[in-house]
Structures are given as C-alpha cells and as structure tokens.
ZATI-50133 format. One record per residue: chain; y negated, x, z negated of N, C-alpha, C, O in turn. Coordinates in pm, 1 decimal. Example, Ala and Ser with C-alpha at 12.3 -4.5 7.8 and 13.67 -1.06 7.14 Angstrom:
A:569.0:1319.0:-780.0:450.0:1230.0:-780.0:330.0:1320.0:-780.0:331.9:1423.6:-846.5;
A:225.0:1285.0:-708.0:106.0:1367.0:-714.0:-3.0:1290.0:-787.0:-113.8:1340.9:-803.9;
This chain:
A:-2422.4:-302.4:-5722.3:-2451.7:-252.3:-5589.1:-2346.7:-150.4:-5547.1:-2317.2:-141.8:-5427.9;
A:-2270.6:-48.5:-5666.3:-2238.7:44.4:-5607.3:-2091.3:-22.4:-5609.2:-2011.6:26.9:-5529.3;
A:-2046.1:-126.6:-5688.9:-1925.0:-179.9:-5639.7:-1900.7:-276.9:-5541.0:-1797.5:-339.8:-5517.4;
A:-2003.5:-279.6:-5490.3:-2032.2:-384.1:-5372.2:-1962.5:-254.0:-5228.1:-1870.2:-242.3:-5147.4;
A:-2047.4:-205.5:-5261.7:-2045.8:-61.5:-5119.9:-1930.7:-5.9:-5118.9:-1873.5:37.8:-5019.0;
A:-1872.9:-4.4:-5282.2:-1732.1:21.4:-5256.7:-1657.7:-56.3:-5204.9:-1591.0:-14.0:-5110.4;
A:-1646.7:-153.5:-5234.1:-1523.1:-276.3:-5193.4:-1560.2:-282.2:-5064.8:-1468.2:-302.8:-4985.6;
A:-1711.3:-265.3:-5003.0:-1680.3:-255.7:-4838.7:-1671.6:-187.7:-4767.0:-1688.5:-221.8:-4650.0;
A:-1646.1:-80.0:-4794.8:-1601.9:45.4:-4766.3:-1436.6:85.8:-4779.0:-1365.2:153.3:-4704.8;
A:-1412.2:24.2:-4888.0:-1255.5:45.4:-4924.3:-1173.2:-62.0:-4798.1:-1068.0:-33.6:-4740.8;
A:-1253.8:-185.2:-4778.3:-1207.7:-282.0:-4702.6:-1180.1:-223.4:-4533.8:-1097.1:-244.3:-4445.3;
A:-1320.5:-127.4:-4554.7:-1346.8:-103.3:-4383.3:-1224.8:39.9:-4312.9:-1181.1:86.2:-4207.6;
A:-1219.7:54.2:-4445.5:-1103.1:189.3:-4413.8:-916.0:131.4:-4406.2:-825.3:180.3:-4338.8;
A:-911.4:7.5:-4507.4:-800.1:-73.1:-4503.6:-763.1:-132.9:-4343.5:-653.4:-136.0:-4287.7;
A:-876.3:-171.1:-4301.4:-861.1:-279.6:-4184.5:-845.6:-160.1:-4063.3:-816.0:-198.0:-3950.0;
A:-864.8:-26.6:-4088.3:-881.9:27.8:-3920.2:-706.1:36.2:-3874.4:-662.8:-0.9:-3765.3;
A:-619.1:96.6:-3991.8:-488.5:98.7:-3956.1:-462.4:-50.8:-3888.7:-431.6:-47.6:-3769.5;
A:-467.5:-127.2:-3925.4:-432.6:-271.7:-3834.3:-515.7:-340.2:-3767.3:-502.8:-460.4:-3743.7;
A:-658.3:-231.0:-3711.2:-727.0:-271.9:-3571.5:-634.3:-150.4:-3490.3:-615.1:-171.0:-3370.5;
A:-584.9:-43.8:-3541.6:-513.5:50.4:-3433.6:-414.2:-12.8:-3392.1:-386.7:-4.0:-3272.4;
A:-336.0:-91.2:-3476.7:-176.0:-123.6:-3413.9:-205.8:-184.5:-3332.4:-154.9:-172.3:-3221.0;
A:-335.2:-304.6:-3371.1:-332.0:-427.6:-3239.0:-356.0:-385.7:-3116.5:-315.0:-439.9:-3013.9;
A:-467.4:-223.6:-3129.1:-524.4:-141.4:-3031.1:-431.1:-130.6:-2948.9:-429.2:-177.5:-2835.1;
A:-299.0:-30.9:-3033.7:-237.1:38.7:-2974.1:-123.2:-53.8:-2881.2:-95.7:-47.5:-2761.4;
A:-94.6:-101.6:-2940.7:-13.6:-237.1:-2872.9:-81.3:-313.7:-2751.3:-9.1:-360.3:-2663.3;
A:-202.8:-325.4:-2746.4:-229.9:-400.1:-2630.9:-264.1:-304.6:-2551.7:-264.8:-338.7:-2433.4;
A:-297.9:-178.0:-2576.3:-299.2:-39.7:-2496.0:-160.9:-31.5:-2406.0:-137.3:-38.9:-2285.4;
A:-92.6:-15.3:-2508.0:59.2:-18.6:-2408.6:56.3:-115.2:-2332.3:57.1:-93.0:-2211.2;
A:53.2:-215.4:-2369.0:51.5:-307.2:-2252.3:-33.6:-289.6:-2135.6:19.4:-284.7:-2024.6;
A:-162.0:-279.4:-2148.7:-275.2:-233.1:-2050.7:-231.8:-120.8:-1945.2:-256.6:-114.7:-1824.8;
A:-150.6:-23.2:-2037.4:-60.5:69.0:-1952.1:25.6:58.0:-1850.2:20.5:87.4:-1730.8;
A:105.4:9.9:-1920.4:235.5:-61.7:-1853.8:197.1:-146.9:-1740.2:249.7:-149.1:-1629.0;
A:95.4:-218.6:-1784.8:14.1:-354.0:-1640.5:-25.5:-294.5:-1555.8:-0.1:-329.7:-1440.6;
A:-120.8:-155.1:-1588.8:-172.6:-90.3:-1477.7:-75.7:-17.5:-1351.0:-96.6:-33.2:-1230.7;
A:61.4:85.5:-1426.7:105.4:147.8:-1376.0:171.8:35.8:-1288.9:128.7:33.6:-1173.6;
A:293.0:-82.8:-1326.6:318.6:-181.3:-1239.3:192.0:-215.2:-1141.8:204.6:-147.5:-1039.7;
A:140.4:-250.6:-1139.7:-65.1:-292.1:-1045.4:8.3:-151.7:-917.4:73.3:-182.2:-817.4;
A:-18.8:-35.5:-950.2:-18.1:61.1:-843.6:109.4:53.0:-801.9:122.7:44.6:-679.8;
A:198.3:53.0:-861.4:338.8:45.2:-823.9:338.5:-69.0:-669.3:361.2:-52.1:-549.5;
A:304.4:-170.7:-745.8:295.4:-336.2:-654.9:202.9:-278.0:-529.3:242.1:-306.0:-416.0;
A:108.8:-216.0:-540.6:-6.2:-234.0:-443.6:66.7:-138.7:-379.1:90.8:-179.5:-265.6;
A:133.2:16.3:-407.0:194.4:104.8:-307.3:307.7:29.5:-230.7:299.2:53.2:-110.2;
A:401.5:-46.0:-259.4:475.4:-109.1:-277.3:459.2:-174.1:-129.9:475.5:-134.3:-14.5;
A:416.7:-300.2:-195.6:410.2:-387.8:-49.3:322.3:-319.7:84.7:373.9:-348.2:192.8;
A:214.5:-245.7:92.1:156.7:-188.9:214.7:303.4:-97.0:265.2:296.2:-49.0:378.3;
A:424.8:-73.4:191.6:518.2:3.0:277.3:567.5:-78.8:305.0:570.9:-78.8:428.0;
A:639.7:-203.2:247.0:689.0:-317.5:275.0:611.7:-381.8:411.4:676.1:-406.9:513.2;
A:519.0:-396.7:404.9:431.1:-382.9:538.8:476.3:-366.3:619.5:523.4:-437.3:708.4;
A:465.3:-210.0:591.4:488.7:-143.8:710.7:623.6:-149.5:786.4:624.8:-163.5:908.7;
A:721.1:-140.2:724.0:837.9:-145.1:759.7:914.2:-276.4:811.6:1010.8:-256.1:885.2;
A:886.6:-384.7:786.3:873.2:-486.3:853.1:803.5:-578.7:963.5:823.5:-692.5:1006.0;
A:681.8:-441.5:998.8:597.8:-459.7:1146.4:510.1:-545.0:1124.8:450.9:-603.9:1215.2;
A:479.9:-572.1:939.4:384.7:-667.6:953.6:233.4:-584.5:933.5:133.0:-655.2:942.7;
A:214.3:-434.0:905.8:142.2:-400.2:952.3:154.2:-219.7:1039.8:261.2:-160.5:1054.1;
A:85.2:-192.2:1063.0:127.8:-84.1:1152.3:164.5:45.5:1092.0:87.1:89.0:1006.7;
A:267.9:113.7:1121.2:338.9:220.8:1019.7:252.7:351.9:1067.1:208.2:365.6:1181.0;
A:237.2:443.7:962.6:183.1:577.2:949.3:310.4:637.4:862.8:331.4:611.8:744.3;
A:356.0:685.8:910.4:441.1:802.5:845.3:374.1:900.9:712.7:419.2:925.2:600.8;
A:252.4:941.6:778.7:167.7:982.8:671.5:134.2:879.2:551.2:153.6:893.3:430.4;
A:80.9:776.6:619.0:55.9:678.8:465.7:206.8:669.7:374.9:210.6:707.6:257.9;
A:329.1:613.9:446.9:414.8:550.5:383.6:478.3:669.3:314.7:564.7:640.8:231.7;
A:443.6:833.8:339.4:493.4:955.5:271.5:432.7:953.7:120.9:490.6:960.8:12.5;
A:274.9:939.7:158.1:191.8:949.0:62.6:255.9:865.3:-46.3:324.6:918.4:-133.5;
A:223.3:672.3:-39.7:270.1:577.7:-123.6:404.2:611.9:-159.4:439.1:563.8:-267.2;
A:498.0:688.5:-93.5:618.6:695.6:-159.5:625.1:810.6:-259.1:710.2:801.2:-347.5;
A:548.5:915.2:-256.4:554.4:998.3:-376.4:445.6:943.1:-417.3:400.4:1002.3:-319.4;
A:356.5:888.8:-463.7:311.7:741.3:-598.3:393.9:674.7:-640.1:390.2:640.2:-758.2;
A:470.9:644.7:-575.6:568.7:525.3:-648.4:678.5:661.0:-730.9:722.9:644.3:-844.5;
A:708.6:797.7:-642.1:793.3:827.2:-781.8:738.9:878.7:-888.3:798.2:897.3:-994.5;
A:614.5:906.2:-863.5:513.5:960.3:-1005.3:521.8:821.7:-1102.8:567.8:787.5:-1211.7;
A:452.6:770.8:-999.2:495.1:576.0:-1115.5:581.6:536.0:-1170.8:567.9:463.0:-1269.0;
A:682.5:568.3:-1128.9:811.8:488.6:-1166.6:852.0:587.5:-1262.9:905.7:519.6:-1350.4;
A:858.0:714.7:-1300.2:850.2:810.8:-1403.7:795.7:801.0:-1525.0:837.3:842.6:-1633.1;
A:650.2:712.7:-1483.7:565.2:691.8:-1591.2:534.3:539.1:-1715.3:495.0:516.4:-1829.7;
A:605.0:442.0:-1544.3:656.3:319.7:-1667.9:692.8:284.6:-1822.8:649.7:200.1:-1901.3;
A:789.7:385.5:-1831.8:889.9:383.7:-1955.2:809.0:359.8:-2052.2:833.5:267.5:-2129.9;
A:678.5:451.5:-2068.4:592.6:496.4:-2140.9:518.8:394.7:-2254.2:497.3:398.2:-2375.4;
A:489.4:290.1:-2127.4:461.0:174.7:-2211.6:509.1:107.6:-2223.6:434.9:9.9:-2214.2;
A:641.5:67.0:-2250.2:747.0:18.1:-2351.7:804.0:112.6:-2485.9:916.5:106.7:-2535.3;
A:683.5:205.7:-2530.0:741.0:314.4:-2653.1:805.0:221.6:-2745.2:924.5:234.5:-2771.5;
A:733.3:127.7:-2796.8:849.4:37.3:-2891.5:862.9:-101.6:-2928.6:855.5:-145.6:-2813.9;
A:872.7:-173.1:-2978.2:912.7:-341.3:-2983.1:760.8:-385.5:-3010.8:728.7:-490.4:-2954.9;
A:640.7:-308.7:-3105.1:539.3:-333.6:-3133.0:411.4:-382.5:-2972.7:307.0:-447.5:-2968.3;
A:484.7:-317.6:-2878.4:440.5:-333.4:-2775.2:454.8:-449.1:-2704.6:384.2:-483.8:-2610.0;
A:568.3:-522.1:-2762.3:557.9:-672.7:-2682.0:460.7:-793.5:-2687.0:430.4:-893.3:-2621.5;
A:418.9:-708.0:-2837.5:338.9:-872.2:-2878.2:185.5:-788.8:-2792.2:179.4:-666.1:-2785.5;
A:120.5:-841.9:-2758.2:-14.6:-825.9:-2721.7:-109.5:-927.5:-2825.2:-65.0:-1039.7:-2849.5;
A:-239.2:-885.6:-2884.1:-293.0:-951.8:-2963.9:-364.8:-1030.6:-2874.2:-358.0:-1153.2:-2866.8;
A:-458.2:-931.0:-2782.5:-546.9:-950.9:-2672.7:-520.0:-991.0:-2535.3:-571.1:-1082.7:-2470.9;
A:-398.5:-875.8:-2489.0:-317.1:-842.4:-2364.9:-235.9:-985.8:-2345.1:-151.9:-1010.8:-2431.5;
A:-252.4:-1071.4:-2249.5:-82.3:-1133.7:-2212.2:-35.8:-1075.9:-2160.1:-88.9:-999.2:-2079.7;
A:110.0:-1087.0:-2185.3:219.6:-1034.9:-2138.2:351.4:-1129.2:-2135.9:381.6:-1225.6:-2206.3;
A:435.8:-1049.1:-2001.1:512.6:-1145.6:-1923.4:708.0:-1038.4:-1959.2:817.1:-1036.9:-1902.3;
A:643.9:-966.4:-2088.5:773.2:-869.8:-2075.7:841.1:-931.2:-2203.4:770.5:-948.0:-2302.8;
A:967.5:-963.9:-2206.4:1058.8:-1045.7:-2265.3:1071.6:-966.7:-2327.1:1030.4:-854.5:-2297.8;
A:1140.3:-997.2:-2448.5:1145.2:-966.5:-2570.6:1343.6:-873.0:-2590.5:1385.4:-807.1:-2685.7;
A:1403.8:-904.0:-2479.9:1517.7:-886.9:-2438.3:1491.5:-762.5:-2404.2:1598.1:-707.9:-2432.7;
A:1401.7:-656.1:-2350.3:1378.1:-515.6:-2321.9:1410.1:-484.5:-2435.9:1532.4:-471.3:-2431.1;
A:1355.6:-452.5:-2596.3:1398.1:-405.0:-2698.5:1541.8:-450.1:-2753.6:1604.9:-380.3:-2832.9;
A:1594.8:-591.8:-2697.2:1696.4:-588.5:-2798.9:1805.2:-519.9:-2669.3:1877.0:-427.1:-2706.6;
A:1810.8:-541.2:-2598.6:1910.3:-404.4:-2461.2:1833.5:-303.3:-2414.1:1805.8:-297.1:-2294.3;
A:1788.1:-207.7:-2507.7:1708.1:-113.6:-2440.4:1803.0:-12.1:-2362.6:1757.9:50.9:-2266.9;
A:1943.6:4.2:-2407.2:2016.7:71.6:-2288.4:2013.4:-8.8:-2166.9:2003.3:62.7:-2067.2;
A:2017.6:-112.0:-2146.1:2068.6:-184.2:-1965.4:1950.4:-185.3:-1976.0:1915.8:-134.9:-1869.2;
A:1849.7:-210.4:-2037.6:1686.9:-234.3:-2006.6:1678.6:-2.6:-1918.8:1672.8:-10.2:-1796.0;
A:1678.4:110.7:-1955.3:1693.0:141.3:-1948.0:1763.2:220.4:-1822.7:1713.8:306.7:-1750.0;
A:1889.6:165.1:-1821.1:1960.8:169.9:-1693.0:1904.4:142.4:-1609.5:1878.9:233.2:-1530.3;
A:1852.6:2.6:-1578.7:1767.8:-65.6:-1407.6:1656.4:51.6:-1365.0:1634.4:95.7:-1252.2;
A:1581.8:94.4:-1515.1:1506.7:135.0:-1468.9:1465.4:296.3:-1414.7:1375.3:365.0:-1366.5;
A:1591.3:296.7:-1458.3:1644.2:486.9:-1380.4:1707.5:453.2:-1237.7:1694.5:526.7:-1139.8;
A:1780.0:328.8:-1238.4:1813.4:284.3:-1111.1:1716.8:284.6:-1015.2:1733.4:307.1:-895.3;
A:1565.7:246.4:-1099.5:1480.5:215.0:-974.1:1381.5:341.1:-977.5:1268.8:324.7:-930.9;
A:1406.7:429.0:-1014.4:1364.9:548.2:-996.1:1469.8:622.7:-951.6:1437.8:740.4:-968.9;
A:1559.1:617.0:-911.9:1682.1:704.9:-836.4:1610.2:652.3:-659.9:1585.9:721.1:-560.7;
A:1594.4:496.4:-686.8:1587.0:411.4:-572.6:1424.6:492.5:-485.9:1394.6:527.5:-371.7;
A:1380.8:491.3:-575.0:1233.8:534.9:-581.8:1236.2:696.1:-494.1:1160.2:704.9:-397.7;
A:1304.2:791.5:-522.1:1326.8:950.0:-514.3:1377.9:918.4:-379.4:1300.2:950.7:-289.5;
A:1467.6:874.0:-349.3:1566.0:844.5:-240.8:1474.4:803.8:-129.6:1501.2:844.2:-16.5;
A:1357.5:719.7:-151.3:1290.5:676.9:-19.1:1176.2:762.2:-14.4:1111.7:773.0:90.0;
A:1138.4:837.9:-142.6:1061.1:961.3:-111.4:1115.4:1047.6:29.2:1087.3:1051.7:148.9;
A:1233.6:1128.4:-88.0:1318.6:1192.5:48.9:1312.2:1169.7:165.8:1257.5:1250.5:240.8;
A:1364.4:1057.9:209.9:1388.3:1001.5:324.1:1229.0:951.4:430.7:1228.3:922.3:550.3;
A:1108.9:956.7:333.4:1004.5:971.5:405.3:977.6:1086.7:462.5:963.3:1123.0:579.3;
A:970.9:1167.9:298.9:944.5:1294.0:333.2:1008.0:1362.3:475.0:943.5:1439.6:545.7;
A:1128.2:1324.6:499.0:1175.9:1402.5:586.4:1198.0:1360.1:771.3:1260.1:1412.4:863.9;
A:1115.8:1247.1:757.8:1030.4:1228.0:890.3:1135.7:1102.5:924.1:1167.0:1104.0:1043.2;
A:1210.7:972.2:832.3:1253.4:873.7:860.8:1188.5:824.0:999.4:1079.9:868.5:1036.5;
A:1252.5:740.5:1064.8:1182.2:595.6:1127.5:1156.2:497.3:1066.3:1229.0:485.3:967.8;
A:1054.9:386.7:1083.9:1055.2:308.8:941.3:1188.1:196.0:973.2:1244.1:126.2:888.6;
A:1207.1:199.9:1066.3:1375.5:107.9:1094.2:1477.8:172.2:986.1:1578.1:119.7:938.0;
A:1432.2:280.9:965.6:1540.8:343.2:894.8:1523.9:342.7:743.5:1621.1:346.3:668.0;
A:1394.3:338.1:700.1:1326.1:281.9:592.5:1340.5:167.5:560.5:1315.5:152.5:440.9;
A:1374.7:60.5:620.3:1344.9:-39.4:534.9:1471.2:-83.9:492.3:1453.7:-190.5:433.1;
A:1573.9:-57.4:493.7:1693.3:-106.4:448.6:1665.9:-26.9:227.1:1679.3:-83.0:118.4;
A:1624.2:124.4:269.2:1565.9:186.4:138.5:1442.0:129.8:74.9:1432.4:171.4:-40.6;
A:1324.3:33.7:116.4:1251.8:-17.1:76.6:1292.9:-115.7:33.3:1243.5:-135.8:-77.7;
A:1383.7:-217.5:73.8:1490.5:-320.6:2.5:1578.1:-283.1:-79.9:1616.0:-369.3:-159.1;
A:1608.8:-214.0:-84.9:1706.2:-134.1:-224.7:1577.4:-141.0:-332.2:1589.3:-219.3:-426.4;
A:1491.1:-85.1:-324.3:1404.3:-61.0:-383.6:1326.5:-187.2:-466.3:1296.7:-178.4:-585.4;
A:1307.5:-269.2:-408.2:1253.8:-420.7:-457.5:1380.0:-459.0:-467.1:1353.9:-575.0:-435.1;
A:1494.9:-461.3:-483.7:1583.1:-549.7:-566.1:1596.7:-455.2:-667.5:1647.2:-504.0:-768.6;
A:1581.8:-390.8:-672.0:1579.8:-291.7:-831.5:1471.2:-370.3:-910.6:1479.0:-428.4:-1018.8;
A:1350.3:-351.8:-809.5:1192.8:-483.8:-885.5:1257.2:-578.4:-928.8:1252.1:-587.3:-1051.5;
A:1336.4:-679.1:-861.0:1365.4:-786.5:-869.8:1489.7:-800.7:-1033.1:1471.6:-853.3:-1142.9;
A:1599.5:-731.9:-978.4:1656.5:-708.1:-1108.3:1622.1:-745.2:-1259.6:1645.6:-827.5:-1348.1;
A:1542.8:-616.6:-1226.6:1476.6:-611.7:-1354.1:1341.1:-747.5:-1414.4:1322.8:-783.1:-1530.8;
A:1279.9:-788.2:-1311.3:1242.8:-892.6:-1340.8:1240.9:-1023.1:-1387.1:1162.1:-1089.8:-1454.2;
A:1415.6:-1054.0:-1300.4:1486.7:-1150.4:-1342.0:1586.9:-1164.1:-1479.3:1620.8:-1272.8:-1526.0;
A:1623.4:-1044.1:-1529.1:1632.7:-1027.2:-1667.5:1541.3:-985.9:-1793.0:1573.1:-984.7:-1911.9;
A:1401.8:-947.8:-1724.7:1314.8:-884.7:-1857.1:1150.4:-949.4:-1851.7:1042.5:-926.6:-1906.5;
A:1201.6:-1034.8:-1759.1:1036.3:-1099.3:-1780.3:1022.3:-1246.3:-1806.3:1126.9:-1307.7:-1785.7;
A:947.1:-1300.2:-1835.9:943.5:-1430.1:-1909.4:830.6:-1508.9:-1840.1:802.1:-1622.5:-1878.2;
C-alpha cells in the first residue's frame, strides 16, 4: 500500500514539470493570439475610419492608436522562446522561421512599433484622417511583412 502511494505520488510530482511546459507554451501562445486579436480589432476600426468606410472621431482613432502602441510593445513577449511554437493545445500559425532569424524576426517588429508611435503622434496631435491614412498603411504593411515571412 505504502509503495503504491509512493509510486503515485512520485509519478504525480514527475508529470507537473511537463504539464507546465505544455502550460506554459500554449500560454504564450494564448498571449501572443490575444494581444494580435486587440491589435487587429484596434486596427481595422482606424482603417475604417480613414478610408470613409466608417465615420472618423479623432477621439476614437487617438484612443485605438495609443492601444496599438501599448500592444505592439507587448507582442514580443509571447515569442520568449522556440518552446513557444509548438502549441500542445493552442494552434498556431507562427512559423518556425521567427526563432531561427530572431534578429530580422526582431527588426519588422520594432519597425512596426516605430510605425505604431508615429501614428500615435500624428493622432495625438490633431491629424486629418486624409492625413492619416497614408500612416495607417505604413502601418499594415509592417502587418503584412511580417506575416508574409513568419506565418504559415
């Protein structure tokens, strides 16, 4: 009996380190999915806007643009390391090419947080959205970029 309780006990303490990794790994991912999710959803309502397909607020498109640079700050996060690609639970659409170029992986994505700051600014400081959207297109080809090299 009492080597019974041991061995399942010894077992139950063996197995938590490799229910955490799978945890932690599809966590990152869950992360990473979410922060892209708000990114996308701030995203296109400015895209919206700036293309007259829905009606511009200066106030809204100020707001969504400092979200997107809090967001775009916070991305990185869940790509901490290669363990993060595999999802046990999570699918995922992030290529396996992010870890092996994590500098140019890297690069785009300071690019699109430079891109990101820049249309803050330029909200912040009472743009027209005519004048915005040439910076909201900078901005989604940075998306795009990076998509077309790091996603699968």
């Amino acid at each position: 009996m009492k080597k019974t309780a041991l061995t399942l006990l010894m077992s139950s303490v063996l197995a938590v380190p490799a229910v955490f990794a799978q945890s932690a790994s599809d966590d990152a991912i869950q992360y990473r999915q979410g922060v892209y999710k708000a990114m996308e959803w701030n995203l296109t309502r400015m895209a919206a806007m700036v293309q007259g397909r829905a009606e511009y607020s200066a106030e809204e498109f100020s707001r969504r643009s400092e979200r997107l640079v809090l967001l775009s700050g916070m991305v990185l996060e869940g790509f901490a390391d290669e363990q993060s690609a595999r999802g046990e639970a999570v699918e995922t659409r992030a290529s396996y090419r992010i870890w092996q170029q994590q500098d140019r992986f890297g690069e785009l994505m300071s690019e699109m947080q430079t891109r990101t700051q820049a249309l803050q600014q330029a909200a912040a400081s009472g743009e027209a959205a005519d004048d915005l959207r040439p910076l909201v297109g900078r901005l989604a080809q940075s998306c795009k970029a990076c998509h077309d090299k790091y996603r699968d």
